[in-house]
C-alpha positions as CSV (number, residue, x, y, z in Angstrom):
1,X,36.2,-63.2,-113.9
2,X,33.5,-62.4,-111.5
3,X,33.2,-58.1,-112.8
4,X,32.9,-59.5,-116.8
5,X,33.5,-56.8,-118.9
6,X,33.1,-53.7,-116.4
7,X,36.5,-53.4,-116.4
8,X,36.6,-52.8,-120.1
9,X,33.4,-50.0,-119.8
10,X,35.4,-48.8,-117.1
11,X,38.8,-48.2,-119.4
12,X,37.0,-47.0,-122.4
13,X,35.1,-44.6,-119.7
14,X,38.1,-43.1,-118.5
15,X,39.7,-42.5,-121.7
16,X,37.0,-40.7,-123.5
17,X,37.0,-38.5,-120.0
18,X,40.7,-37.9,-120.3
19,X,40.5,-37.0,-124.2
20,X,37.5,-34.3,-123.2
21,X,39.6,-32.7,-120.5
22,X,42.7,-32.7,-122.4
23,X,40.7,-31.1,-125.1
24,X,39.8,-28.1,-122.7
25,X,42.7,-27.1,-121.4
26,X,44.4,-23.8,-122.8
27,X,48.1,-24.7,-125.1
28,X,50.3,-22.4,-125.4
29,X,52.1,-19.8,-123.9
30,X,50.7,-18.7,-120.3
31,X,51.6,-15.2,-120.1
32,X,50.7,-14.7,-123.5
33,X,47.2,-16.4,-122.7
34,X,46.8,-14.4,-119.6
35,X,47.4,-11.1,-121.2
36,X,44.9,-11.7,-124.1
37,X,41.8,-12.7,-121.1
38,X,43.1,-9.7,-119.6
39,X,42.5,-7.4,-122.6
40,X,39.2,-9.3,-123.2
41,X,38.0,-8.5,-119.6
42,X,39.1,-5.0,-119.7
43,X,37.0,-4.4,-123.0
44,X,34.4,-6.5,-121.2
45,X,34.3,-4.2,-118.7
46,X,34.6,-1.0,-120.6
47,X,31.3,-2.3,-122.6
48,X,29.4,-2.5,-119.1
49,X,30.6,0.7,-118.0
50,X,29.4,2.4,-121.2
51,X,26.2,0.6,-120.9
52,X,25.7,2.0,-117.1
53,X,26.7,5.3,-118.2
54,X,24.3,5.6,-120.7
55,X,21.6,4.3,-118.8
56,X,22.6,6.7,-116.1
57,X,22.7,10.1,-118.2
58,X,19.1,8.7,-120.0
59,X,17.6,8.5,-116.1
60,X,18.9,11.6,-115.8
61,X,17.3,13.2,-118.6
62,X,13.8,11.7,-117.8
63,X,13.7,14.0,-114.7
């Protein structure tokens, strides 16, 4: 047993990196988890838009 106990390290290693990634990934239904990032993106996005609009009109008013 020339490696002594790497192989162990190496095993415990690669569980506790399989247990991290299998606690980040998504569960349930895909199209139902797409939909619901797609409606947070499209408030996202209506937020920043607001934001640009009102920075916009308050330039605008400065003149």
């Amino acid at each position: 047993m020339a490696r002594g106990n790497q192989r162990e390290l190496a095993r415990l290693k690669n569980l506790k990196k399989q247990e991290e990634a299998k606690k980040s990934q998504k569960q349930g239904d895909k199209n139902k988890r797409m939909e619901t990032d797609a409606e947070r993106m499209r408030i996202k996005q209506a937020a920043a838009d607001a934001k640009k609009e009102a920075e916009r009109l308050a330039k605008l008013q400065k003149k």
